[in-house]
PDB file with SEQRES, HELIX, SHEET and CRYST1 records, atoms N, CA, C and O in Angstrom:
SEQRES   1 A   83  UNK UNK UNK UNK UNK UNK UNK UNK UNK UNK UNK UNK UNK          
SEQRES   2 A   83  UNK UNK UNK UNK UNK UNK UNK UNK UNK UNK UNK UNK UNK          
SEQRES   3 A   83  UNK UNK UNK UNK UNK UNK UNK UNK UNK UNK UNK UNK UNK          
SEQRES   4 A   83  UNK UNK UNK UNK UNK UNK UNK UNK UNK UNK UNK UNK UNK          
SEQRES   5 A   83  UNK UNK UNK UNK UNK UNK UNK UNK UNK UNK UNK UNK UNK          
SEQRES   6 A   83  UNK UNK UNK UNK UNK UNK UNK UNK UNK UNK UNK UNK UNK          
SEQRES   7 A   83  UNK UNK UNK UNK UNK                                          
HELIX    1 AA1 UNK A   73  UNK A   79  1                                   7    
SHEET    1 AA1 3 UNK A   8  UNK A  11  0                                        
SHEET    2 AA1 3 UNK A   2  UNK A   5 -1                                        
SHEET    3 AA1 3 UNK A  80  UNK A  82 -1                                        
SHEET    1 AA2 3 UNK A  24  UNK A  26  0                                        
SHEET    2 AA2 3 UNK A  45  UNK A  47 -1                                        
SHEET    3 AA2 3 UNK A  52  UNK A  54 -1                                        
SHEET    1 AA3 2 UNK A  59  UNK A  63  0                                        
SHEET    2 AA3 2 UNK A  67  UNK A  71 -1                                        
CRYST1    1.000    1.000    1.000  90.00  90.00  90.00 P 1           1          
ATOM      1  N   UNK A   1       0.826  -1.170   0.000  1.00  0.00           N  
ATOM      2  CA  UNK A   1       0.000   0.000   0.000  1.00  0.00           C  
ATOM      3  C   UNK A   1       0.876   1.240   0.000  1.00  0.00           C  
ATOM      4  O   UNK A   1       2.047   1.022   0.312  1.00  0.00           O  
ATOM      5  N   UNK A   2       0.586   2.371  -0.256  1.00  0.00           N  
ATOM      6  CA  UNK A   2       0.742   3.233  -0.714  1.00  0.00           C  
ATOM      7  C   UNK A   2       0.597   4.517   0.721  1.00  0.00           C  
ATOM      8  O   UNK A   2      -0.501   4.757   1.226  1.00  0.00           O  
ATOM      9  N   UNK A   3       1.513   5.008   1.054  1.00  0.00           N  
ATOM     10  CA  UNK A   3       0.889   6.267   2.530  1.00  0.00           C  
ATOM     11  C   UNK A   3       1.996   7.604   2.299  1.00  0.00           C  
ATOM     12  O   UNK A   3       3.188   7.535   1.997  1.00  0.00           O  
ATOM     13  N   UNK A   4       1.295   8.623   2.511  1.00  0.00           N  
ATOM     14  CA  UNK A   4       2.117   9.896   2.241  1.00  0.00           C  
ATOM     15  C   UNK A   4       2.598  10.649   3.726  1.00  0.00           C  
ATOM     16  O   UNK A   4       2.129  10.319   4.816  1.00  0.00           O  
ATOM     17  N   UNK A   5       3.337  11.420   3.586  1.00  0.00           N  
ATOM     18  CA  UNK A   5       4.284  12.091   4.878  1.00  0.00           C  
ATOM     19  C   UNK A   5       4.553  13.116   3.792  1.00  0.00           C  
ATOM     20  O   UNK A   5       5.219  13.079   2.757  1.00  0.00           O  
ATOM     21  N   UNK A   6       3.685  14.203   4.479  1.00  0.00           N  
ATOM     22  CA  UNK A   6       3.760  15.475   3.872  1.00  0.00           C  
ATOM     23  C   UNK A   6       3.608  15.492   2.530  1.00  0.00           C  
ATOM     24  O   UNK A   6       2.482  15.378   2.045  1.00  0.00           O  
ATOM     25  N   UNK A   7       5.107  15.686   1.481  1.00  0.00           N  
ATOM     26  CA  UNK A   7       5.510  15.579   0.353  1.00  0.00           C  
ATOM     27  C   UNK A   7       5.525  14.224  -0.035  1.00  0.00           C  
ATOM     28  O   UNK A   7       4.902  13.851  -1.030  1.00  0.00           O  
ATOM     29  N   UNK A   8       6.203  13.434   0.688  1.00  0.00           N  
ATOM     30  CA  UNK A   8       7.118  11.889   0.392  1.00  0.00           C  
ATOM     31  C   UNK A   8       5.996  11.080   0.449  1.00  0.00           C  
ATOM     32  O   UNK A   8       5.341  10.934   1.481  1.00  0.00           O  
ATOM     33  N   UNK A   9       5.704  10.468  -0.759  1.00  0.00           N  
ATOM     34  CA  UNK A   9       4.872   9.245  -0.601  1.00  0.00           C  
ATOM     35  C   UNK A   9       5.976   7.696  -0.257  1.00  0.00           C  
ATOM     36  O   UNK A   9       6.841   7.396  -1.080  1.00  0.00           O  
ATOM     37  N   UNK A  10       5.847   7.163   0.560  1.00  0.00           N  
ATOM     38  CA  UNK A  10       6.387   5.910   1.152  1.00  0.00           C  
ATOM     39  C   UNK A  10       5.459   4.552   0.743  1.00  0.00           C  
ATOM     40  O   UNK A  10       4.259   4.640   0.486  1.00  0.00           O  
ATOM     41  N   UNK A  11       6.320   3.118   0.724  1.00  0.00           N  
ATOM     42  CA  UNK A  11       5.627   2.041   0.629  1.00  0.00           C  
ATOM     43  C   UNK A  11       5.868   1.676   1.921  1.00  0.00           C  
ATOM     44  O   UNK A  11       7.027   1.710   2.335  1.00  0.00           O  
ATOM     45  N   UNK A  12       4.505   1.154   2.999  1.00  0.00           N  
ATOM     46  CA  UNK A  12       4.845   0.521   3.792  1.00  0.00           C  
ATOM     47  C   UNK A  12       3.587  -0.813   4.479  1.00  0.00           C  
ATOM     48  O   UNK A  12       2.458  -1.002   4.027  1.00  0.00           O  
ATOM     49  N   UNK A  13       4.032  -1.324   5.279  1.00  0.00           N  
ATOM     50  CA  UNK A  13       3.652  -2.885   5.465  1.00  0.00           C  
ATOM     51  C   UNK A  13       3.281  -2.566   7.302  1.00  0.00           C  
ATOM     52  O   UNK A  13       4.053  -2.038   8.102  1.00  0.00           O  
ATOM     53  N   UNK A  14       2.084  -3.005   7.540  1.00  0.00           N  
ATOM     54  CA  UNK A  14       1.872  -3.140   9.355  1.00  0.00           C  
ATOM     55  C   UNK A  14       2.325  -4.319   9.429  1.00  0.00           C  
ATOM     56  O   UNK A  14       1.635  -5.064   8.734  1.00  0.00           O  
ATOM     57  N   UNK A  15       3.342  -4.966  10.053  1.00  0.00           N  
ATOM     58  CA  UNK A  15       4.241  -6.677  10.202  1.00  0.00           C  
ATOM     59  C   UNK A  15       3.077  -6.918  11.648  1.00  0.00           C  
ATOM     60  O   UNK A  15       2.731  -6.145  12.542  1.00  0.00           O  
ATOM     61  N   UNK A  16       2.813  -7.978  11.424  1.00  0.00           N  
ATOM     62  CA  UNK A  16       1.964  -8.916  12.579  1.00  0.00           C  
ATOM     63  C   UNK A  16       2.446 -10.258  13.163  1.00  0.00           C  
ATOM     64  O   UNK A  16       2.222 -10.807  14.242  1.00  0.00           O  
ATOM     65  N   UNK A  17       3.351 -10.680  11.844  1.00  0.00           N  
ATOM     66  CA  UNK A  17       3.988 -12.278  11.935  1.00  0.00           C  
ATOM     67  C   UNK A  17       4.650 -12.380  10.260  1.00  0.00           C  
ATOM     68  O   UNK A  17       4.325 -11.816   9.215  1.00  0.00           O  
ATOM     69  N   UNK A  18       5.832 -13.491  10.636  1.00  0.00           N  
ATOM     70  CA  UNK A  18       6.716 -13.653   9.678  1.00  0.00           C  
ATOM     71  C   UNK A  18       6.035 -13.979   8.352  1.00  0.00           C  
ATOM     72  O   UNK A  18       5.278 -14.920   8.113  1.00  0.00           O  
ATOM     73  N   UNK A  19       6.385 -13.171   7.673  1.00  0.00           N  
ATOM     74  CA  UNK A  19       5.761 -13.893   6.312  1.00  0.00           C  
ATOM     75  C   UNK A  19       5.172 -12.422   5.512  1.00  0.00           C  
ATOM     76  O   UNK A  19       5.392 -12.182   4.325  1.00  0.00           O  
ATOM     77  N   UNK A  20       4.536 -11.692   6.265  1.00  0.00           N  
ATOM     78  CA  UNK A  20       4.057 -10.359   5.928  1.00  0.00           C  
ATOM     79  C   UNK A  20       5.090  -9.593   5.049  1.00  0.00           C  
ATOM     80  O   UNK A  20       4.817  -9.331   3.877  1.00  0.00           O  
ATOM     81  N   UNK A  21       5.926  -9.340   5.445  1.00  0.00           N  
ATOM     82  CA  UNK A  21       7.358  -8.397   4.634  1.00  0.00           C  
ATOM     83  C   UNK A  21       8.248  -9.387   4.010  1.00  0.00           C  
ATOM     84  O   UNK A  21       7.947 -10.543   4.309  1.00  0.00           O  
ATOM     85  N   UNK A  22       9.037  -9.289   3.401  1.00  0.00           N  
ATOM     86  CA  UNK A  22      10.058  -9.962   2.454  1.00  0.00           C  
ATOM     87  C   UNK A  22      11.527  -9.886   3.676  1.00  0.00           C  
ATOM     88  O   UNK A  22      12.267 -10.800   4.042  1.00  0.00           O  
ATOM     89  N   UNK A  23      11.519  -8.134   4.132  1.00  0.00           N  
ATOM     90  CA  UNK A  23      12.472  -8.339   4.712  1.00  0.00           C  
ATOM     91  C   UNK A  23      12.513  -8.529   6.100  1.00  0.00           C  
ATOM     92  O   UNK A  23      13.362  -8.056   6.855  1.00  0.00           O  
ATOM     93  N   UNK A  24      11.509  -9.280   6.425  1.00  0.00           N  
ATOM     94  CA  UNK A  24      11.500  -9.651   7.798  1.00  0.00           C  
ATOM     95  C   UNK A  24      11.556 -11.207   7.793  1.00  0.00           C  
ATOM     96  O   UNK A  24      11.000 -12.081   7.127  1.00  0.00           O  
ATOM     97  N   UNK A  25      12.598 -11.187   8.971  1.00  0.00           N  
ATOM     98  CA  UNK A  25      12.958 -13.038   9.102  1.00  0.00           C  
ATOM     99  C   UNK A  25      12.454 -13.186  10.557  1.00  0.00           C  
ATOM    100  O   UNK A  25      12.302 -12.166  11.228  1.00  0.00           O  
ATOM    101  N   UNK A  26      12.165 -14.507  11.122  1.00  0.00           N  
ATOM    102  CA  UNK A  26      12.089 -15.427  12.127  1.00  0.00           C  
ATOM    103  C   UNK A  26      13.247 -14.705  13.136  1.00  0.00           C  
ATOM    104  O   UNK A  26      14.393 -14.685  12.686  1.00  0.00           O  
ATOM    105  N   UNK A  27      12.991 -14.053  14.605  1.00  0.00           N  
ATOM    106  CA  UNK A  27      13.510 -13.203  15.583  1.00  0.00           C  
ATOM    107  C   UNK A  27      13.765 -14.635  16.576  1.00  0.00           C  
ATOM    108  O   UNK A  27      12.881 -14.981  17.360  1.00  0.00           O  
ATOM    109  N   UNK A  28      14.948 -15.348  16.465  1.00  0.00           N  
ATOM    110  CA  UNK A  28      14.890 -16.430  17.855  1.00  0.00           C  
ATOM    111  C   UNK A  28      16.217 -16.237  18.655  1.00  0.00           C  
ATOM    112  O   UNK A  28      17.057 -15.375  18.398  1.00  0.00           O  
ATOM    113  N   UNK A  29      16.279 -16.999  19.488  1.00  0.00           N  
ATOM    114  CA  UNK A  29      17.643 -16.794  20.446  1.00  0.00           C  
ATOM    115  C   UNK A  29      16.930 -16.534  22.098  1.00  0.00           C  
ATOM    116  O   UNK A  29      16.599 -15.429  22.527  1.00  0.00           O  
ATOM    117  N   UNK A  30      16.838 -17.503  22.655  1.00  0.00           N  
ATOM    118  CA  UNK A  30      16.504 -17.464  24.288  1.00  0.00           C  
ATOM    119  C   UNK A  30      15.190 -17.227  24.426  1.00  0.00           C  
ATOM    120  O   UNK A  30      14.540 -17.431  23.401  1.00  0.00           O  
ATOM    121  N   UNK A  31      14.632 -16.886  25.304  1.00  0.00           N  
ATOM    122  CA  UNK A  31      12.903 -16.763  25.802  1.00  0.00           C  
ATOM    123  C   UNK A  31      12.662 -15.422  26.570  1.00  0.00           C  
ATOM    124  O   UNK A  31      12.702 -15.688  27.771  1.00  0.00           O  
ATOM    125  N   UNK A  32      12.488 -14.431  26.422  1.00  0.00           N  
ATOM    126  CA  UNK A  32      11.995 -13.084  27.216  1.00  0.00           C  
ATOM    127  C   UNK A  32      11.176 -12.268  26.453  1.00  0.00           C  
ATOM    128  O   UNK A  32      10.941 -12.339  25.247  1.00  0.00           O  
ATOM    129  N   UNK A  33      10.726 -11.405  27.364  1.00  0.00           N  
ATOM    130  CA  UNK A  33       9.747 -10.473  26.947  1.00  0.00           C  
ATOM    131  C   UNK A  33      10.053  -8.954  26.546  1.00  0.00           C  
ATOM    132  O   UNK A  33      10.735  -8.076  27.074  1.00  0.00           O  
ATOM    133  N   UNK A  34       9.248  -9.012  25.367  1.00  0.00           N  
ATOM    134  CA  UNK A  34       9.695  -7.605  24.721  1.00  0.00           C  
ATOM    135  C   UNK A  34       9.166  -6.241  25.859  1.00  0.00           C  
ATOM    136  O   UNK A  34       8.043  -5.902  26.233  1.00  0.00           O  
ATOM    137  N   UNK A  35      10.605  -5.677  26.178  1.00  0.00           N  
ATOM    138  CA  UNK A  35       9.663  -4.192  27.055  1.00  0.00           C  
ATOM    139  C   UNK A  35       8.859  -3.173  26.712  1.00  0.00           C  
ATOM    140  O   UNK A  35       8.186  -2.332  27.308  1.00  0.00           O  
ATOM    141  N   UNK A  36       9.182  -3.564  25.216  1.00  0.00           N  
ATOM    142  CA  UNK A  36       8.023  -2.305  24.348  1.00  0.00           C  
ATOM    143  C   UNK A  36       6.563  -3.053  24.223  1.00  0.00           C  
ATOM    144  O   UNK A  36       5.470  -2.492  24.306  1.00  0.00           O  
ATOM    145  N   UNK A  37       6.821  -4.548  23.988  1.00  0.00           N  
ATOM    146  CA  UNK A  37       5.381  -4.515  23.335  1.00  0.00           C  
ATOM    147  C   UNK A  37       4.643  -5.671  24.925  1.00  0.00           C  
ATOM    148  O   UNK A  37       3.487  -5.505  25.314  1.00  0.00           O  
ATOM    149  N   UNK A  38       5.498  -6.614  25.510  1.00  0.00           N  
ATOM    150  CA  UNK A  38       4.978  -7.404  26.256  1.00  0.00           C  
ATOM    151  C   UNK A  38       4.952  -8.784  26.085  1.00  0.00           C  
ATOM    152  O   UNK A  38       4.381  -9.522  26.887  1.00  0.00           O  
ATOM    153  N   UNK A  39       5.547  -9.192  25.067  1.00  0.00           N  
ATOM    154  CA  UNK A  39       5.230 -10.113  24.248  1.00  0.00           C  
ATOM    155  C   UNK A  39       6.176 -11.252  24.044  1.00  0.00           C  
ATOM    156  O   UNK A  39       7.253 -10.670  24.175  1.00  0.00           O  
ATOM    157  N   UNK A  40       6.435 -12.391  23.827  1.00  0.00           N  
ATOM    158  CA  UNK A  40       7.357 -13.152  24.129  1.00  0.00           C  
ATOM    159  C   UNK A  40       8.293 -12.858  22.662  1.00  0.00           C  
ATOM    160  O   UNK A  40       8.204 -12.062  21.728  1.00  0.00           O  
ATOM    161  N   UNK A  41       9.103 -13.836  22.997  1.00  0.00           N  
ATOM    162  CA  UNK A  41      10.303 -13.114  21.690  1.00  0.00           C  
ATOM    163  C   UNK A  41       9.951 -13.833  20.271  1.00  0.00           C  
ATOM    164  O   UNK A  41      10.490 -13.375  19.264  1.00  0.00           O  
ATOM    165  N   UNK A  42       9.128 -14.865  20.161  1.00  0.00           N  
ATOM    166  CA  UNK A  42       8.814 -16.153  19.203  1.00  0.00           C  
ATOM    167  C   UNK A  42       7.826 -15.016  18.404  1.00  0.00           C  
ATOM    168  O   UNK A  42       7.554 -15.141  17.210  1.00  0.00           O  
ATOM    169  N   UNK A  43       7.406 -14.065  19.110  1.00  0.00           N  
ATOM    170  CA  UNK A  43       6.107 -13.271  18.159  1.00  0.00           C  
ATOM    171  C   UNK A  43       6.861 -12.309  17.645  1.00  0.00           C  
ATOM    172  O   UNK A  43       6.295 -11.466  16.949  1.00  0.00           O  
ATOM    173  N   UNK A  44       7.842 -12.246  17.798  1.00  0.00           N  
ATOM    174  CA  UNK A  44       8.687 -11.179  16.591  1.00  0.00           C  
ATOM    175  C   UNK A  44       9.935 -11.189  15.464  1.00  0.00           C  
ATOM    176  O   UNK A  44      10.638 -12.199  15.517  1.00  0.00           O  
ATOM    177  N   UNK A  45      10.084 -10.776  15.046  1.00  0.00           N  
ATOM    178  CA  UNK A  45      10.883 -10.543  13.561  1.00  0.00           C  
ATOM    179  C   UNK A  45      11.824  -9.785  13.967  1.00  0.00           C  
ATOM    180  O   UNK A  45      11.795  -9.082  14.977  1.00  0.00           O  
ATOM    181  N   UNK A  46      12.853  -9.915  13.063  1.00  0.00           N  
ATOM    182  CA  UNK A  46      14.111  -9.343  12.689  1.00  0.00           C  
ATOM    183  C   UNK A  46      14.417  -9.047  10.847  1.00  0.00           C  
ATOM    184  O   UNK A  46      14.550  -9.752   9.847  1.00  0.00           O  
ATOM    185  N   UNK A  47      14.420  -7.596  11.168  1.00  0.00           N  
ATOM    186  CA  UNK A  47      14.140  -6.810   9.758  1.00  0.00           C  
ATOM    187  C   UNK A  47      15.809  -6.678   9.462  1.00  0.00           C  
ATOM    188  O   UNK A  47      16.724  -5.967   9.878  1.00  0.00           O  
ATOM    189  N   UNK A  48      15.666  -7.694   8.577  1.00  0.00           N  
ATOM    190  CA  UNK A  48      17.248  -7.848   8.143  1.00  0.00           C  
ATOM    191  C   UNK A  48      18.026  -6.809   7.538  1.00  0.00           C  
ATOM    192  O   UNK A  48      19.168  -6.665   7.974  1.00  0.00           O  
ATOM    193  N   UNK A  49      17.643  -6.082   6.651  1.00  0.00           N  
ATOM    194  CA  UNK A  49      18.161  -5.065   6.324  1.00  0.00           C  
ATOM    195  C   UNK A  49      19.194  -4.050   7.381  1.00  0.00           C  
ATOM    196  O   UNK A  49      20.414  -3.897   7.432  1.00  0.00           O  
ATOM    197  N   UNK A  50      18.124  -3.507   8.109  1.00  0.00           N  
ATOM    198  CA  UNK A  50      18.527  -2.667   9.505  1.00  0.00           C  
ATOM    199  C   UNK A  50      19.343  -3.492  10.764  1.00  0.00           C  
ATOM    200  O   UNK A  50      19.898  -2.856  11.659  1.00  0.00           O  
ATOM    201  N   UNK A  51      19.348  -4.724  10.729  1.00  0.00           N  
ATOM    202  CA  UNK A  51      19.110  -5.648  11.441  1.00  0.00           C  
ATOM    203  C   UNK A  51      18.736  -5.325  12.688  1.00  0.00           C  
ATOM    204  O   UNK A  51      19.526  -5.524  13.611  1.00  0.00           O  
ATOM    205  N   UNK A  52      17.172  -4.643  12.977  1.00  0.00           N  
ATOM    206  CA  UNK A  52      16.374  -4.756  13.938  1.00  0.00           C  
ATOM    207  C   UNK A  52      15.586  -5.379  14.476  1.00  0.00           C  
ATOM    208  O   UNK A  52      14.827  -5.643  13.543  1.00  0.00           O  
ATOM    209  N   UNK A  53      14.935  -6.109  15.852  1.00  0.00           N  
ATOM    210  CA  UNK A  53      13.404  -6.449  16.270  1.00  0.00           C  
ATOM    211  C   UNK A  53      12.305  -5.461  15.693  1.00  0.00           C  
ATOM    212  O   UNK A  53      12.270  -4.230  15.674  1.00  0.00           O  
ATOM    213  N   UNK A  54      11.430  -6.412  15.234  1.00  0.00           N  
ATOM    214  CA  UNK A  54      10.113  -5.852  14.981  1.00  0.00           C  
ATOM    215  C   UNK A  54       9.110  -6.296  16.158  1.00  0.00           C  
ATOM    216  O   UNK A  54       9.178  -7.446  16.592  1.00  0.00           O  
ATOM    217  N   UNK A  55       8.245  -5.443  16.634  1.00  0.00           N  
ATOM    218  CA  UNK A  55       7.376  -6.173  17.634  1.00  0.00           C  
ATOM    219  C   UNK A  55       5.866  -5.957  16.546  1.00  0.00           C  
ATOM    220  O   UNK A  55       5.579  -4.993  15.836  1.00  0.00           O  
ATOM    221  N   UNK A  56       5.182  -7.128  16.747  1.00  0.00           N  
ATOM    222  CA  UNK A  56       3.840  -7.441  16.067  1.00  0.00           C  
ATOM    223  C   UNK A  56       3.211  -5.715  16.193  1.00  0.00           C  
ATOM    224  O   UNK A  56       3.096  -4.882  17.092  1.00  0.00           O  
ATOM    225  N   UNK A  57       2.928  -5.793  14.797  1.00  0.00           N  
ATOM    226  CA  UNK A  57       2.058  -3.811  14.850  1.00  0.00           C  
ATOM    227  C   UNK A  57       2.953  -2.855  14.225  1.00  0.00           C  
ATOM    228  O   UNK A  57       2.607  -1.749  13.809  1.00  0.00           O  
ATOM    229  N   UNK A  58       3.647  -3.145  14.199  1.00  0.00           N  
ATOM    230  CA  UNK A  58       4.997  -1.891  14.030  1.00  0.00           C  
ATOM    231  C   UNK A  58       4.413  -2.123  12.211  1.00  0.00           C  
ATOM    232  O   UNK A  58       3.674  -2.812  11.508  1.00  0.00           O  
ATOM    233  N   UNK A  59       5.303  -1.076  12.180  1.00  0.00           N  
ATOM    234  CA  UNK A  59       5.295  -0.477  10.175  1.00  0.00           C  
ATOM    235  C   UNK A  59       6.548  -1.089  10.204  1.00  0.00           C  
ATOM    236  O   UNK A  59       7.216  -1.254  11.225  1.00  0.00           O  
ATOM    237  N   UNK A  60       7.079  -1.655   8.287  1.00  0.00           N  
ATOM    238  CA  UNK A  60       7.596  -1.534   7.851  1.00  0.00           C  
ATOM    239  C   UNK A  60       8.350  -0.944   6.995  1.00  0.00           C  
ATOM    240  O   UNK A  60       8.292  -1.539   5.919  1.00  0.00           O  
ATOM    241  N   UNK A  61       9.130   0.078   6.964  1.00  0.00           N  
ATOM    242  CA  UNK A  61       8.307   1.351   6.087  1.00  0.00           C  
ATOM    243  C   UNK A  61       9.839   1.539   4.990  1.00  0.00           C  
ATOM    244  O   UNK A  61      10.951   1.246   5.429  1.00  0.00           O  
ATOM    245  N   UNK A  62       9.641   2.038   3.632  1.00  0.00           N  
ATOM    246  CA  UNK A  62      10.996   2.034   2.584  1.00  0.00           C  
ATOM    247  C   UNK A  62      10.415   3.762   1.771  1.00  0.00           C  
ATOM    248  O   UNK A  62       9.429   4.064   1.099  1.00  0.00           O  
ATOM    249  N   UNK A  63      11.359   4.378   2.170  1.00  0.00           N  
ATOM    250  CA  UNK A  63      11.587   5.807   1.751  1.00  0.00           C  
ATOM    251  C   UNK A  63      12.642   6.148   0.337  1.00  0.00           C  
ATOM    252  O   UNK A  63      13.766   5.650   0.270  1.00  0.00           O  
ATOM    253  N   UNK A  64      12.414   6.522  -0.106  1.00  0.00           N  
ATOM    254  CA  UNK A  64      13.437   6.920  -1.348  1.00  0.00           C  
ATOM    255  C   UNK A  64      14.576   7.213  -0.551  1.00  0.00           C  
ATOM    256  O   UNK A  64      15.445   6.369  -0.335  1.00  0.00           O  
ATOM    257  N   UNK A  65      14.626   8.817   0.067  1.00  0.00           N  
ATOM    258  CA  UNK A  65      15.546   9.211   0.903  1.00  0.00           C  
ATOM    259  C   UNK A  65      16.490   8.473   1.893  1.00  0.00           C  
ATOM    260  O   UNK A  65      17.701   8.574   2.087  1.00  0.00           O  
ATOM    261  N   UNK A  66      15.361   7.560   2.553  1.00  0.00           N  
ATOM    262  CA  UNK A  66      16.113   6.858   3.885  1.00  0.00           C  
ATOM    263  C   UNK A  66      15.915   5.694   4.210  1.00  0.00           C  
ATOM    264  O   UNK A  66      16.018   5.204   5.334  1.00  0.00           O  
ATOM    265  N   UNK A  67      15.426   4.867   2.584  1.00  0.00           N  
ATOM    266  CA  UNK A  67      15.781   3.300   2.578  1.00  0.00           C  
ATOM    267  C   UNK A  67      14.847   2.943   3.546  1.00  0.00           C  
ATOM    268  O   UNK A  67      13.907   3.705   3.773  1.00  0.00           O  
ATOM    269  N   UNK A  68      15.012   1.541   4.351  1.00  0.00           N  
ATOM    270  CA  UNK A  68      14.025   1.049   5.306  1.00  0.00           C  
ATOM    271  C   UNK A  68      13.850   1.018   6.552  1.00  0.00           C  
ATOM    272  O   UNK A  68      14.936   0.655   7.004  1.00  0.00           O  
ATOM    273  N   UNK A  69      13.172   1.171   7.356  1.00  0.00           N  
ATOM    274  CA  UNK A  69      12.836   1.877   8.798  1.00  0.00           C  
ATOM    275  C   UNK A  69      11.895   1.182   9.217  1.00  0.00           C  
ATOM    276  O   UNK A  69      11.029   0.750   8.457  1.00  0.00           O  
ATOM    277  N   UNK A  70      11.910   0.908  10.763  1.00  0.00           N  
ATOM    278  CA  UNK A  70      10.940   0.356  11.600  1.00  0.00           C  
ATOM    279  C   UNK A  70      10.133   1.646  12.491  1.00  0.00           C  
ATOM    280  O   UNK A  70      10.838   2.396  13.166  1.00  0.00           O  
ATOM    281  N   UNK A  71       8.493   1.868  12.444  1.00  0.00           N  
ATOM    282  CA  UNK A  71       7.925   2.461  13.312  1.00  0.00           C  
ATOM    283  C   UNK A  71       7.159   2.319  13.962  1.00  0.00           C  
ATOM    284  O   UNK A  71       6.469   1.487  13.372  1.00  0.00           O  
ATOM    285  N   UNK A  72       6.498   2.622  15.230  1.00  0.00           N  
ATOM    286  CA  UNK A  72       5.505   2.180  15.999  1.00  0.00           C  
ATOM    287  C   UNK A  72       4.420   2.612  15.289  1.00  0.00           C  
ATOM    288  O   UNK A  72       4.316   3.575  14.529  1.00  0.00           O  
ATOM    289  N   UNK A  73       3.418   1.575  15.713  1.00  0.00           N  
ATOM    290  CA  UNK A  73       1.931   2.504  15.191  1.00  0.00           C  
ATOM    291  C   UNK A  73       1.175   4.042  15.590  1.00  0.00           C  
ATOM    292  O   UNK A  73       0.371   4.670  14.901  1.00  0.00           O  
ATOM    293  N   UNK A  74       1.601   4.312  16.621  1.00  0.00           N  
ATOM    294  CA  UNK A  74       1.346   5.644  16.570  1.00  0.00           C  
ATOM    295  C   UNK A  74       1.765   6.493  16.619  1.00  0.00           C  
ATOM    296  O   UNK A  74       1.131   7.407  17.146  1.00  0.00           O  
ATOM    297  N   UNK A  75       3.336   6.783  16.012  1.00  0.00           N  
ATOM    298  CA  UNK A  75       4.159   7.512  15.339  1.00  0.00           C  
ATOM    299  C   UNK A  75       3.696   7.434  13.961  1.00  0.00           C  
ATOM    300  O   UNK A  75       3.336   8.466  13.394  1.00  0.00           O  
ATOM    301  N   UNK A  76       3.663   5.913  13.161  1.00  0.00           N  
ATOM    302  CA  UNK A  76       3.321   6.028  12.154  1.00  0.00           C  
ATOM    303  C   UNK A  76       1.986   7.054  11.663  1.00  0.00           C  
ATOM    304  O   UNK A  76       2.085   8.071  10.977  1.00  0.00           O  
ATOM    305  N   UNK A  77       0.924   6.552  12.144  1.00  0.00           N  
ATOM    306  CA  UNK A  77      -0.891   6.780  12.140  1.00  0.00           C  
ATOM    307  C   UNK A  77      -0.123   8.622  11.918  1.00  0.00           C  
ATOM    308  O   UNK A  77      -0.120   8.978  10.740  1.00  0.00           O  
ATOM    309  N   UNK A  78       0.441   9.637  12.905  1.00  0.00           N  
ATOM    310  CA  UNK A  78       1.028  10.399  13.522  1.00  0.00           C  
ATOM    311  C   UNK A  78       1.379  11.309  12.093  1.00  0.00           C  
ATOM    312  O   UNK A  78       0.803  12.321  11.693  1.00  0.00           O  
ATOM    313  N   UNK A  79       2.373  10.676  11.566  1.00  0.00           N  
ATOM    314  CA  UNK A  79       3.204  11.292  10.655  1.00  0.00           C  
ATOM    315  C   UNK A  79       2.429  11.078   8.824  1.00  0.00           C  
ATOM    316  O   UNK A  79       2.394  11.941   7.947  1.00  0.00           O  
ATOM    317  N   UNK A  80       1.887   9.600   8.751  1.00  0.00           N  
ATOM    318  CA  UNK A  80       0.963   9.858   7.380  1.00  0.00           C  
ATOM    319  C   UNK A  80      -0.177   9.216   7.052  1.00  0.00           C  
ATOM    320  O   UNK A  80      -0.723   8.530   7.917  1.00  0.00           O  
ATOM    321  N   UNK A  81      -0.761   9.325   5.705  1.00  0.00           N  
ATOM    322  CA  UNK A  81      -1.797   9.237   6.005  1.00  0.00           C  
ATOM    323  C   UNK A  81      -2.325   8.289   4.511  1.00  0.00           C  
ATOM    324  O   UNK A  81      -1.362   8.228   3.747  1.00  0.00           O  
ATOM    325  N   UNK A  82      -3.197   7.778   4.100  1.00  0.00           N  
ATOM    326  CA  UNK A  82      -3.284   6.865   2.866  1.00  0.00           C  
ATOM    327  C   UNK A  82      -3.152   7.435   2.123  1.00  0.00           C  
ATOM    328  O   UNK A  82      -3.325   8.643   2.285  1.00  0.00           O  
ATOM    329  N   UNK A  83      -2.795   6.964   0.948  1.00  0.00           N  
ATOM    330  CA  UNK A  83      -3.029   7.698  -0.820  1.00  0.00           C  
ATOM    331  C   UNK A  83      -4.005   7.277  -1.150  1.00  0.00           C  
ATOM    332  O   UNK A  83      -4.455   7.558  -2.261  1.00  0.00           O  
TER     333      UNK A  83                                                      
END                                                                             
């Protein structure tokens, strides 16, 4: 889908579970809970590119300018809006 920020129209993806994004892989290694979202570690992704955690909800988001980025949902909702 298609979402604009101001000027910049962006492509981006809400990640829920592996499989949703291309560049999100399977997040494993030990058993704890995410402090942002609450959530055990098996429910999240690792956005290979950046090589970050994704917690279920977050945007996936790819900018001309600044390539690919992880955001919360209500930063995202925040900053744009559909095309």
């Amino acid at each position: 889908m298609k979402y604009r920020r101001r000027a910049e129209i962006v492509d981006a993806v809400q990640w829920w579970k592996v499989g949703d994004h291309p560049a999100v892989v399977c997040y494993g290694g030990g058993r704890w809970i995410c402090r942002q979202c609450g959530r055990v570690n098996m429910d999240h992704g690792l956005v290979k590119m950046v090589n970050e955690p994704i917690c279920p909800g977050d945007w996936v988001v790819k900018a001309r300018n600044r390539g690919l980025f992880i955001m919360k949902p209500a930063e995202f909702e925040a900053e744009y809006e559909k095309v």
